[in-house]
N, C-alpha and C positions, 0 to 999 in steps of 0.2 A: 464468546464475548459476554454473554450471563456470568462469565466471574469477575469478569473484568469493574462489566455491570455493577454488581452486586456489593463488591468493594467501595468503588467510588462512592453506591448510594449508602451505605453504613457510614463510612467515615466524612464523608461533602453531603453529597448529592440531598442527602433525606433531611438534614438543617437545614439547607438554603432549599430546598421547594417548601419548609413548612412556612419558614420565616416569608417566602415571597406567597405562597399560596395558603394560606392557613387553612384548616378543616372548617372554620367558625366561619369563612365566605360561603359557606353551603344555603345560608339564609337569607343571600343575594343571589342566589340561582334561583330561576324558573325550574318547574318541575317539567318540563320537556328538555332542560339543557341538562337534569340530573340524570334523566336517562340515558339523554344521547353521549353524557360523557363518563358513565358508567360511574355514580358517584353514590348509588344508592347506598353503601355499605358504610357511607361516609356522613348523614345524615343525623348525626348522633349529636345531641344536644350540648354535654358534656366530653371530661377526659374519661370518666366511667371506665365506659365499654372497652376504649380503649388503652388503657390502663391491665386492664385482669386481661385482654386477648394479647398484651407482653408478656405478661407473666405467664398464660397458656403456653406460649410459643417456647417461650424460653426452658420451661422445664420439657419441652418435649427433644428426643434424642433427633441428632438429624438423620433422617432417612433419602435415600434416592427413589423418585418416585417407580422410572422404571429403566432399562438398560441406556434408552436412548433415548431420556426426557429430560428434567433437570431437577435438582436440587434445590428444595424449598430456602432455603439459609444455610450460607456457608456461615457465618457470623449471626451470633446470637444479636433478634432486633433490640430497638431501642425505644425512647418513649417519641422519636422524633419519626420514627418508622412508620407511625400511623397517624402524625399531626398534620398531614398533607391534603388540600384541595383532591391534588393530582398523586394519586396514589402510585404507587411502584406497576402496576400492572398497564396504566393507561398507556393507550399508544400513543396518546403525543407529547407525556412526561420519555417515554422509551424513546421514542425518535430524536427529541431536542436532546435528552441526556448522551444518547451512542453519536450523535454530530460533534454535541463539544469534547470528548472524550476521544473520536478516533480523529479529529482538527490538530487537539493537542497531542496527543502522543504519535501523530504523523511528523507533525513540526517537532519533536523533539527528537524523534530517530534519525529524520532530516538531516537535522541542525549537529547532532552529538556523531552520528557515523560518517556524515560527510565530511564536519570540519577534522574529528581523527584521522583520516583516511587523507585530508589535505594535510596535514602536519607530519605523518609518519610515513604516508607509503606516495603519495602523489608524485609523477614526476616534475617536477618545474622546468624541465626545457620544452616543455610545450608552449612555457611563455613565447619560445624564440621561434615557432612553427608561423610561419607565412601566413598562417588560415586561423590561425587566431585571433580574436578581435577586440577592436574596441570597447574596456567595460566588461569584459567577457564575464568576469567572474561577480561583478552586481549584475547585474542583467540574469545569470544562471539563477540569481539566488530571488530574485523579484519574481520570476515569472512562476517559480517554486513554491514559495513559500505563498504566492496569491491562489496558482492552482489546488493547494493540499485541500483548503476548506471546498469549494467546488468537487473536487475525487472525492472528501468524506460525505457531500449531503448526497451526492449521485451512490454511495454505497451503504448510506443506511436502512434505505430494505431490506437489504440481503440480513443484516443484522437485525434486523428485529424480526427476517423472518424464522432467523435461529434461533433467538432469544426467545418465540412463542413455539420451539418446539416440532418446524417444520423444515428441519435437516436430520441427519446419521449423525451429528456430534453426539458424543457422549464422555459419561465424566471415567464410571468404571462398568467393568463387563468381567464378573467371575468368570468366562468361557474363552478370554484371550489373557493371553501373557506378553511377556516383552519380544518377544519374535511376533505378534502380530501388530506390537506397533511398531515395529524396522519393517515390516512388509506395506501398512501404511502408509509412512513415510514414504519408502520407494514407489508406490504407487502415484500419491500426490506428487512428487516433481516429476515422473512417468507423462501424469496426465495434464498435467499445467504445464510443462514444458512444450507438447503438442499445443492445446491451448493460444499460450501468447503466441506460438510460432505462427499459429495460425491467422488470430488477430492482425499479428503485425503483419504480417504479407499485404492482408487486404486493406491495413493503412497506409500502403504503398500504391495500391492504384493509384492511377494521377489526379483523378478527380477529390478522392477523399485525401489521397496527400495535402492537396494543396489546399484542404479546407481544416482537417484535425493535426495530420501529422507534421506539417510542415515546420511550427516553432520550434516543436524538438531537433529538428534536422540544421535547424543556426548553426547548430556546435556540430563544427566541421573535425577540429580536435577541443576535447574535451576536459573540464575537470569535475570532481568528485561532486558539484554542487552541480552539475547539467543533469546528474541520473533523474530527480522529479518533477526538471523544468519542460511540461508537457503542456498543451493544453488539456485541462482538463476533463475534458469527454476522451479526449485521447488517450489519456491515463486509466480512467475508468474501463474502455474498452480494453485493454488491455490485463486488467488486475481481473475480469469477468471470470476466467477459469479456475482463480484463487478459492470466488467463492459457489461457481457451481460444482466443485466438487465435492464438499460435503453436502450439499444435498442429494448426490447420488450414490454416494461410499461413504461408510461408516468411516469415523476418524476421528480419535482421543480427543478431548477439549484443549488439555493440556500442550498434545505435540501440534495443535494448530496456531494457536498463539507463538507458541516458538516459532513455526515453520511463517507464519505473517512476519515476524520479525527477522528472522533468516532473507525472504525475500526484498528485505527493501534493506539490506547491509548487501547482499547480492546485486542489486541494483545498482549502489554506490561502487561499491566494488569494481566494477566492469565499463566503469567511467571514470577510472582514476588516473589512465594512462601512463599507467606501470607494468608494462609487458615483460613479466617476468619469465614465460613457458609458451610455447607453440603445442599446447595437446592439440591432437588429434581428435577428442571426445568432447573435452572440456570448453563450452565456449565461453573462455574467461575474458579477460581485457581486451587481448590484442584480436579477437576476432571482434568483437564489439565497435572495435576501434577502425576495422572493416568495414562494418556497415557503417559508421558516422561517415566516413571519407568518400566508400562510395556506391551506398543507398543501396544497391540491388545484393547486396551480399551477407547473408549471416545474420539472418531473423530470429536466431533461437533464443531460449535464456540459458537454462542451464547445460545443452550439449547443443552437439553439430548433428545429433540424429535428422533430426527433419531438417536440417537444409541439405542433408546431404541426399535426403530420399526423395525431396523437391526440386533438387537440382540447383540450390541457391549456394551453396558451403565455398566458400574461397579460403585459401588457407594465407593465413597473414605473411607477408614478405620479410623474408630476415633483415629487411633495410630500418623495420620499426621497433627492433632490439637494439639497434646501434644505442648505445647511450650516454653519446658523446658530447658536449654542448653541439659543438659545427657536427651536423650531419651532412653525411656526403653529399657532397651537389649534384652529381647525376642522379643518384638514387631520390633523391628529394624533387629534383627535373620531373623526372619519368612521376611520382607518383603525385605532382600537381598538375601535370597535365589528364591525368586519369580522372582526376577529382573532376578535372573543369566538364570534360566530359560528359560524368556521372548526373551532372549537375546539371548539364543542359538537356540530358534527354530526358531527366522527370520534373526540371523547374524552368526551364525556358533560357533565354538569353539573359532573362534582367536580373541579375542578384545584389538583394538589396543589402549585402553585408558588408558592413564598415570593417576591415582590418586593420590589425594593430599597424601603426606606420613606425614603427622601430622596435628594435629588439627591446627586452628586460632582461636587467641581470638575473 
């Protein structure tokens, strides 16, 4: 996240904190809030000092400090880089900047994978599924688009405890090559796979069901805009093993960012109800689509290993490949009777869900 960081702050970020916080406020601090907010370095009368500590900077080569620290400047600074109150290093310039930054680029992988994923691959006869509801698809996108900012402030510790140095990220390692980043790789979805499986199980007890998990559980059948409509503690529980695994396994800076953005096109993906393959490994769509219908089946993200070593794996009925407008009426019989079921033994008798009262074209 320090490149991500580091970018935003060269080209946004280091303007607007000078222009809102300027260095010249330093003369409105008490000398007990200088310290407490680490601003001594900032104290400087004029542009001077800093002035010649750009021009220091800027003729010096960029160096990595060490295999698994970070990189002082990817982008040569600027004159705006050191005109700040709140200097790059502070921790509450770092924490307000990694919230608006992972808010906005949550809402826009949202917004740009999901609505592609509704235009090109989504099925729309789920409009005409029974257990579809009312509004279905504003309601997915309200409760989304509110929870993203709540998941970003609850996961910016992790980020700034990377950002100061205190994870395995790293940028480069003369000691590994590109076969030790495909073995990271497989490791991370190895161990984050385990992870949510495991999370999600225990957002299934009935007690914390019915307090975190239960909004996601609305969408009985699903579209591509339900994948981030969580409550948000629930979402965060969930993404937990994304980010405890760099702090205990080394893993490229570069293939983590992919693989964060991999994960929530993965998301979208597997709420798109487009059950295109029945793998046996793969828990893509239509096992997904399992557990939305009926709760106790198919907690994994990217395979069916642990639900099948848990004992939770059900393999998707060939009645949710039909892809016919009319689906067969028995086969739809049987598999809303299973829902109703499903529905009663971990949410009770009262379901407060509005369904659509007529088909859509």
């Amino acid at each position: 996240m320090d490149l991500v960081l580091e970018t935003v702050d060269t080209f946004v970020f280091d303007k607007v904190y000078s222009k809102l916080f300027p260095y010249e406020l330093i003369h409105n601090v008490g000398s007990e809030w200088i310290n407490k907010l680490d601003l001594q370095s900032y104290a400087a009368d004029n542009c001077t000092m800093l002035s010649e500590t750009v021009k220091m900077v800027n003729s010096q080569p960029h160096v990595n400090m060490d295999v698994y620290g970070h990189t002082p400047f990817l982008f040569d600074v600027t004159d705006y880089t050191f005109k700040s109150l709140l200097p790059r290093y502070n921790l509450i310039r770092e924490a307000f900047s990694l919230w608006i930054i992972v808010t906005f680029f949550g809402w826009l992988l949202y917004l740009s994978f999901a609505t592609m994923s509704y235009i090109f691959v989504f099925d729309r006869t789920i409009f005409n599924h029974p257990r579809y509801l009312q509004n279905q698809l504003r309601m997915e996108m309200k409760l989304a688009l509110s929870a993203i900012p709540w998941m970003s402030l609850l996961t910016v510790p992790w980020f700034v405890l990377e950002l100061n140095g205190h994870s395995k990220l790293y940028w480069s390692d003369p000691k590994k090559d590109w076969t030790n980043i495909v073995k990271e790789i497989a490791s991370f979805i190895f161990f984050t796979d385990c992870g949510v499986y495991l999370a999600h199980r225990w957002l299934h007890w009935p007690n914390v069901y019915r307090i975190l998990h239960k909004p996601h559980h609305k969408w009985l059948v699903c579209t591509p805009f339900a994948s981030h409509a969580f409550n948000p503690v629930d979402g965060y529980f969930q993404s937990l093993p994304y980010h405890l695994y760099p702090m205990i396994f080394p893993l490229q800076k570069a293939s983590y960012l992919c693989l964060f953005t991999f994960v929530n096109f993965w998301t979208i993906m597997i709420h798109d109800g487009n059950h295109m393959y029945n793998n046996k490994i793969v828990n893509g769509t239509a096992c997904h689509t399992v557990h939305h219908l009926y709760f106790s089946y198919n907690f994994g993200q990217f395979t069916t290993l642990w639900d099948r070593l848990g004992g939770s794996y059900r393999r998707p009925e060939d009645a949710l490949f039909d892809k016919s407008p009319i689906k067969d009426e028995a086969a739809l019989k049987e598999q809303l009777e299973q829902v109703e079921l499903e529905m009663k033994l971990l949410e009770g008798d009262n379901d407060e869900r509005v369904y659509i009262e007529k088909k859509k074209a």
